[in-house]
N, C-alpha and C positions, 0 to 999 in steps of 0.2 A: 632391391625391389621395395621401393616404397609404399607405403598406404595412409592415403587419406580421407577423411581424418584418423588417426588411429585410436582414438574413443566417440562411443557413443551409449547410448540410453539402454540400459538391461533389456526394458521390451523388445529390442531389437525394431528393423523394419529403417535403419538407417542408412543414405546408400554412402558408398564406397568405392572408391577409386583406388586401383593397387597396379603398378605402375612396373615395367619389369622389362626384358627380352622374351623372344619366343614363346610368348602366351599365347596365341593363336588357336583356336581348336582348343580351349580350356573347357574341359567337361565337367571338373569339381571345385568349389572353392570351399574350403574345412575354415570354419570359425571354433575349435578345439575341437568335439565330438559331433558337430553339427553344421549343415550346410547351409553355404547361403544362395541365394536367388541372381541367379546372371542375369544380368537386363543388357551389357553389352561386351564385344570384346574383340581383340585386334590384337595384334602380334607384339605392342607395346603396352597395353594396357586390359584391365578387368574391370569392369564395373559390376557392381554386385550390392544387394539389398540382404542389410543381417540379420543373422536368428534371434534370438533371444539369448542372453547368457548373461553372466557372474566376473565378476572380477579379471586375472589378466591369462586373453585363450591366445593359442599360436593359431597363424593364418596362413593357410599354406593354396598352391593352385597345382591344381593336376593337369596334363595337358595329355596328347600320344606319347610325349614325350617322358615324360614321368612324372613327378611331384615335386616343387620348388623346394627352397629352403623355408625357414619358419618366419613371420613376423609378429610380433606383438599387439592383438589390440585389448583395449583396456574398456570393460564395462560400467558404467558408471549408473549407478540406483536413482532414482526419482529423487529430488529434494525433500527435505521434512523441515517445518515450521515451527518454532515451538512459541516464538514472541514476536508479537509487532509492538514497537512502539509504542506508538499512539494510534486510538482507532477511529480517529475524527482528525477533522482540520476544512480550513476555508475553503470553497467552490474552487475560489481561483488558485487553488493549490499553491505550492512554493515549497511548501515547509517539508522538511527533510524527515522521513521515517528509517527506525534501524529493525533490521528483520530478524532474527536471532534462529539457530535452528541448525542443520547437517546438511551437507552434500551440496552448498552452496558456492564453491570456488571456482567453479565453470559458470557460473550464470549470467545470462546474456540480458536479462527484460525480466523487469517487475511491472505485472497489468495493474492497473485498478478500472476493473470492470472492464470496455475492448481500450483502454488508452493506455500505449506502452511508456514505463519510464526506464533508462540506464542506468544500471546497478552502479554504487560503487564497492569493489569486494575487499572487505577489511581481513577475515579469515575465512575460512571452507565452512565457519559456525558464525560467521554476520558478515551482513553485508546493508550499505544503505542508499534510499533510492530517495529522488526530490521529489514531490509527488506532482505530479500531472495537473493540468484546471479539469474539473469535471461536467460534465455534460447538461449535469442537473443536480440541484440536493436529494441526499440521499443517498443508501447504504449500496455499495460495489463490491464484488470481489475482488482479494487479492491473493493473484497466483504469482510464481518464482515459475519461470525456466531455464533451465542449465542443460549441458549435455546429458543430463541422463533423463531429462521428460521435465515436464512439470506438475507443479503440485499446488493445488487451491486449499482452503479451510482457514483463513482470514476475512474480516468484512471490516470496511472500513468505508466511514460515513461523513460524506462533504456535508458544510453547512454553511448556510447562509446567510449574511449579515441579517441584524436584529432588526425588528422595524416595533415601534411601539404605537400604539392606535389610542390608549388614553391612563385615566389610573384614577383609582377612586379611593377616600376622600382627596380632594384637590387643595387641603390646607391643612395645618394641624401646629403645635407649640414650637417654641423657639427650642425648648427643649427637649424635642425628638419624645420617640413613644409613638408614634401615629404609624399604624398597620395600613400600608398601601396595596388598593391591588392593580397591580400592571399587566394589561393586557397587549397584545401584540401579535409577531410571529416570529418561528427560528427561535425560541425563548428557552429551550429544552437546554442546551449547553452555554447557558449564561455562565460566566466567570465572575462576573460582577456587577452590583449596581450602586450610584455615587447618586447624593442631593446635592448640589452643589462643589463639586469634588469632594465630598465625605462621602465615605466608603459606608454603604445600609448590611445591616445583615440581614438574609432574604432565603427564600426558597423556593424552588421550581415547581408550580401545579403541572402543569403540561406544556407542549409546545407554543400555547397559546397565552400561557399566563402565570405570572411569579407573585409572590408574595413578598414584601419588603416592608422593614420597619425603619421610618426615618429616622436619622440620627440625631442628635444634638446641632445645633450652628457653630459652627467654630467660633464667630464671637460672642455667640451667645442672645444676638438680636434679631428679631422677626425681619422678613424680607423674599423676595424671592430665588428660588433655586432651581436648578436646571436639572430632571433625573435624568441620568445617563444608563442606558446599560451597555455592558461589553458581553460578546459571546466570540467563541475561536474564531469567527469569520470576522469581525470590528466590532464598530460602537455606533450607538444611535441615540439623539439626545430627542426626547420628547419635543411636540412641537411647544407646548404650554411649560411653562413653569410651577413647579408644587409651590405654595404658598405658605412661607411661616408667619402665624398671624400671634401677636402681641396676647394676652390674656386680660380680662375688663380689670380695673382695677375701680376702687372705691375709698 
Protein backbone atom coordinates (compact mmCIF):
# COMPACT_ATOMS: atom_id res chain seq x y z
CA UNK A 1 0.00 0.00 0.00
CA UNK A 2 1.78 3.01 -1.11
CA UNK A 3 1.47 6.79 -0.31
CA UNK A 4 2.32 9.75 -2.01
CA UNK A 5 4.06 11.80 -1.33
CA UNK A 6 5.11 10.20 1.95
CA UNK A 7 6.41 13.67 3.33
CA UNK A 8 4.96 16.86 3.73
CA UNK A 9 4.86 20.22 5.81
CA UNK A 10 4.07 19.81 9.80
CA UNK A 11 1.21 22.34 9.22
CA UNK A 12 -0.38 19.64 7.45
CA UNK A 13 -3.23 20.50 4.87
CA UNK A 14 -1.07 18.38 2.19
CA UNK A 15 -3.15 16.11 -0.07
CA UNK A 16 -2.22 12.50 -0.33
CA UNK A 17 -2.65 9.70 -2.48
CA UNK A 18 -2.47 6.17 -0.62
CA UNK A 19 -2.79 3.53 -3.17
CA UNK A 20 -3.87 -0.18 -1.96
CA UNK A 21 -6.78 -3.06 -2.51
CA UNK A 22 -10.10 -2.93 -0.99
CA UNK A 23 -10.29 0.51 0.20
CA UNK A 24 -13.56 1.13 -0.89
CA UNK A 25 -15.98 2.45 1.79
CA UNK A 26 -12.83 3.77 3.84
CA UNK A 27 -14.27 5.63 6.86
CA UNK A 28 -10.84 6.65 8.58
CA UNK A 29 -7.55 7.57 7.64
CA UNK A 30 -5.09 7.84 11.03
CA UNK A 31 -1.97 10.08 10.46
CA UNK A 32 -0.53 8.62 14.12
CA UNK A 33 -3.16 9.93 16.59
CA UNK A 34 -4.93 12.05 14.13
CA UNK A 35 -7.18 12.21 11.13
CA UNK A 36 -7.08 13.19 7.90
CA UNK A 37 -9.74 14.73 5.49
CA UNK A 38 -11.05 12.20 2.59
CA UNK A 39 -11.64 14.25 -0.32
CA UNK A 40 -11.67 10.97 -2.49
CA UNK A 41 -11.86 7.18 -2.79
CA UNK A 42 -12.34 4.03 -4.72
CA UNK A 43 -11.49 0.57 -4.07
CA UNK A 44 -7.84 1.19 -5.33
CA UNK A 45 -7.01 4.32 -3.93
CA UNK A 46 -7.59 7.11 -0.83
CA UNK A 47 -7.18 10.50 -1.30
CA UNK A 48 -6.79 12.45 1.75
CA UNK A 49 -5.74 16.04 3.09
CA UNK A 50 -3.32 15.84 6.36
CA UNK A 51 -3.38 17.01 9.90
CA UNK A 52 -0.85 18.68 11.28
CA UNK A 53 2.03 16.67 13.00
CA UNK A 54 5.96 16.01 13.95
CA UNK A 55 8.22 13.93 12.74
CA UNK A 56 7.77 10.05 11.51
CA UNK A 57 3.49 8.93 12.15
CA UNK A 58 2.05 5.47 10.80
CA UNK A 59 -0.70 5.90 8.30
CA UNK A 60 -3.12 3.45 8.35
CA UNK A 61 -7.03 3.29 6.55
CA UNK A 62 -9.99 1.70 8.03
CA UNK A 63 -12.51 0.36 5.75
CA UNK A 64 -15.96 -2.22 6.96
CA UNK A 65 -13.33 -4.29 6.63
CA UNK A 66 -10.96 -3.44 9.21
CA UNK A 67 -7.83 -1.37 9.37
CA UNK A 68 -4.82 -1.85 6.96
CA UNK A 69 -1.23 -2.26 7.76
CA UNK A 70 0.95 0.86 8.80
CA UNK A 71 2.84 3.23 6.37
CA UNK A 72 5.26 5.74 7.18
CA UNK A 73 4.85 9.49 6.47
CA UNK A 74 7.41 11.85 7.40
CA UNK A 75 6.66 15.52 8.80
CA UNK A 76 8.96 17.98 7.68
CA UNK A 77 9.10 21.72 9.87
CA UNK A 78 9.09 24.90 7.79
CA UNK A 79 12.71 25.98 6.71
CA UNK A 80 14.84 28.42 8.90
CA UNK A 81 17.28 31.07 7.28
CA UNK A 82 20.00 32.15 9.22
CA UNK A 83 22.40 33.81 6.08
CA UNK A 84 22.15 35.07 2.63
CA UNK A 85 24.86 35.88 1.00
CA UNK A 86 24.81 38.88 -0.48
CA UNK A 87 21.88 41.31 -0.08
CA UNK A 88 22.14 43.27 -3.29
CA UNK A 89 23.07 42.58 -6.80
CA UNK A 90 22.32 43.95 -10.36
CA UNK A 91 18.48 44.33 -11.78
CA UNK A 92 19.37 41.96 -14.30
CA UNK A 93 20.23 39.41 -11.89
CA UNK A 94 22.80 36.49 -12.74
CA UNK A 95 24.87 36.32 -9.78
CA UNK A 96 24.72 33.37 -7.72
CA UNK A 97 23.48 33.89 -3.77
CA UNK A 98 24.29 30.92 -1.01
CA UNK A 99 21.35 30.65 1.62
CA UNK A 100 22.69 29.15 4.66
CA UNK A 101 20.14 27.96 7.47
CA UNK A 102 18.02 24.26 8.53
CA UNK A 103 15.54 22.17 6.88
CA UNK A 104 16.66 23.12 3.50
CA UNK A 105 17.21 19.56 1.53
CA UNK A 106 13.72 19.41 0.13
CA UNK A 107 13.63 22.84 -1.40
CA UNK A 108 12.05 23.25 -4.62
CA UNK A 109 12.08 27.52 -5.21
CA UNK A 110 13.79 30.35 -3.89
CA UNK A 111 11.36 33.69 -4.60
CA UNK A 112 12.87 37.06 -4.80
CA UNK A 113 9.82 39.05 -4.32
CA UNK A 114 6.86 36.86 -6.84
CA UNK A 115 10.06 35.77 -9.28
CA UNK A 116 10.90 32.05 -8.60
CA UNK A 117 14.58 30.89 -8.99
CA UNK A 118 15.92 26.84 -8.66
CA UNK A 119 17.56 25.99 -5.77
CA UNK A 120 20.77 24.19 -6.11
CA UNK A 121 20.85 21.94 -2.69
CA UNK A 122 24.46 21.70 -1.43
CA UNK A 123 23.37 20.30 2.24
CA UNK A 124 19.82 20.33 4.38
CA UNK A 125 22.03 23.61 5.96
CA UNK A 126 22.82 25.55 2.30
CA UNK A 127 21.65 25.68 -0.63
CA UNK A 128 22.25 28.17 -3.79
CA UNK A 129 20.03 29.86 -6.02
CA UNK A 130 21.18 32.41 -9.44
CA UNK A 131 19.13 35.03 -8.75
CA UNK A 132 16.32 36.13 -11.16
CA UNK A 133 16.33 39.76 -13.27
CA UNK A 134 14.03 41.88 -11.15
CA UNK A 135 11.19 43.70 -11.98
CA UNK A 136 12.36 47.01 -10.87
CA UNK A 137 15.29 48.45 -8.34
CA UNK A 138 14.67 47.83 -5.22
CA UNK A 139 14.31 45.84 -1.97
CA UNK A 140 12.14 42.10 -2.42
CA UNK A 141 11.64 39.43 -0.43
CA UNK A 142 13.31 36.44 -0.06
CA UNK A 143 11.38 33.18 0.85
CA UNK A 144 12.69 29.27 0.64
CA UNK A 145 10.11 26.51 -0.01
CA UNK A 146 10.62 22.94 0.61
CA UNK A 147 8.26 20.16 1.73
CA UNK A 148 7.69 21.40 4.97
CA UNK A 149 6.11 25.25 3.94
CA UNK A 150 8.09 28.14 3.45
CA UNK A 151 9.76 30.68 5.23
CA UNK A 152 10.58 34.54 4.43
CA UNK A 153 12.75 37.05 6.82
CA UNK A 154 15.54 37.95 3.97
CA UNK A 155 15.40 41.33 1.88
CA UNK A 156 17.35 41.47 -0.83
CA UNK A 157 17.86 44.73 -2.92
CA UNK A 158 18.40 44.88 -6.92
CA UNK A 159 20.38 47.78 -8.19
CA UNK A 160 20.69 49.62 -10.90
CA UNK A 161 23.48 50.77 -12.99
CA UNK A 162 25.20 54.13 -12.07
CA UNK A 163 24.33 57.06 -13.98
CA UNK A 164 26.38 60.26 -13.18
CA UNK A 165 24.68 63.80 -14.12
CA UNK A 166 27.85 66.18 -13.30
CA UNK A 167 30.68 66.74 -10.44
CA UNK A 168 31.99 69.89 -8.99
CA UNK A 169 35.00 71.33 -8.96
CA UNK A 170 35.49 70.33 -12.70
CA UNK A 171 39.53 70.67 -12.36
CA UNK A 172 41.93 70.53 -9.73
CA UNK A 173 46.22 69.69 -9.57
CA UNK A 174 48.21 67.12 -11.24
CA UNK A 175 48.83 66.10 -7.92
CA UNK A 176 45.53 64.94 -6.68
CA UNK A 177 43.83 66.57 -3.33
CA UNK A 178 40.85 67.95 -5.00
CA UNK A 179 37.43 67.04 -3.01
CA UNK A 180 34.86 66.06 -5.89
CA UNK A 181 31.35 66.02 -5.54
CA UNK A 182 29.50 63.47 -7.76
CA UNK A 183 26.14 63.69 -8.21
CA UNK A 184 23.96 61.08 -10.05
CA UNK A 185 21.70 58.08 -9.32
CA UNK A 186 21.97 54.36 -8.06
CA UNK A 187 25.14 55.86 -6.18
CA UNK A 188 24.28 54.27 -2.76
CA UNK A 189 26.26 50.93 -3.58
CA UNK A 190 29.24 52.26 -5.34
CA UNK A 191 32.29 49.93 -5.10
CA UNK A 192 34.36 52.30 -6.87
CA UNK A 193 35.36 55.44 -8.34
CA UNK A 194 38.64 55.91 -10.83
CA UNK A 195 39.99 59.60 -12.61
CA UNK A 196 41.47 58.20 -15.27
CA UNK A 197 41.80 54.53 -14.21
CA UNK A 198 43.21 55.69 -10.76
CA UNK A 199 41.36 54.36 -8.13
CA UNK A 200 39.81 57.91 -5.83
CA UNK A 201 39.03 57.26 -2.32
CA UNK A 202 35.50 58.53 -1.86
CA UNK A 203 32.30 58.23 0.22
CA UNK A 204 28.58 57.74 -0.25
CA UNK A 205 26.31 60.85 0.76
CA UNK A 206 23.13 59.19 -0.58
CA UNK A 207 21.64 57.56 -3.40
CA UNK A 208 22.21 60.72 -5.26
CA UNK A 209 25.60 61.61 -4.42
CA UNK A 210 29.36 60.63 -3.37
CA UNK A 211 32.17 62.43 -2.31
CA UNK A 212 35.71 61.69 -3.99
CA UNK A 213 39.03 62.96 -3.69
CA UNK A 214 41.03 62.93 -6.84
CA UNK A 215 44.18 61.06 -6.89
CA UNK A 216 47.54 61.86 -8.10
CA UNK A 217 48.19 61.26 -12.27
CA UNK A 218 50.01 58.52 -12.76
CA UNK A 219 52.54 60.51 -14.61
CA UNK A 220 52.44 63.18 -12.82
CA UNK A 221 51.16 65.67 -15.72
CA UNK A 222 48.03 67.86 -16.10
CA UNK A 223 45.53 66.61 -18.68
CA UNK A 224 42.31 65.29 -18.83
CA UNK A 225 40.71 62.31 -17.15
CA UNK A 226 37.55 60.41 -17.46
CA UNK A 227 35.63 59.70 -13.77
CA UNK A 228 34.39 56.55 -13.79
CA UNK A 229 32.21 55.05 -11.28
CA UNK A 230 31.37 51.22 -10.52
CA UNK A 231 28.44 50.09 -8.53
CA UNK A 232 27.07 46.05 -8.24
CA UNK A 233 24.94 46.69 -11.30
CA UNK A 234 28.22 48.35 -13.83
CA UNK A 235 30.03 51.36 -14.60
CA UNK A 236 29.43 54.68 -15.91
CA UNK A 237 31.97 57.17 -17.20
CA UNK A 238 30.97 60.92 -16.88
CA UNK A 239 29.96 62.50 -19.82
CA UNK A 240 32.90 65.41 -19.38
CA UNK A 241 36.15 64.86 -18.27
CA UNK A 242 37.60 66.13 -14.69
CA UNK A 243 40.52 68.36 -15.66
CA UNK A 244 44.11 68.39 -14.24
CA UNK A 245 45.32 71.83 -14.74
CA UNK A 246 49.14 72.68 -14.44
CA UNK A 247 49.89 75.30 -11.47
CA UNK A 248 51.07 79.13 -12.70
CA UNK A 249 54.55 79.23 -12.35
CA UNK A 250 56.86 82.30 -12.22
Amino acid sequence: MPISPSQGSSAGGQTVVITGTNLAGATAVRFGGKLATITANNATSVTVTTPSGNGVVPVTVTTPGGTSNPLNFYYIGAPFKSALSTSAGPLAGGNTVTINGTGLSTATAVNFGGTAATPTIVSDSQITAVVPAGAAAGAVGVSVTTAGGSNNGFSYTYVDTPTVTGFTPTSGPPSGGTAVTITGTNLSTTQSVTFGGVAASFNVISDTSLSAVSPPTADGQPGPADIAVTNLAGSVTAATPFQYVAGPGI
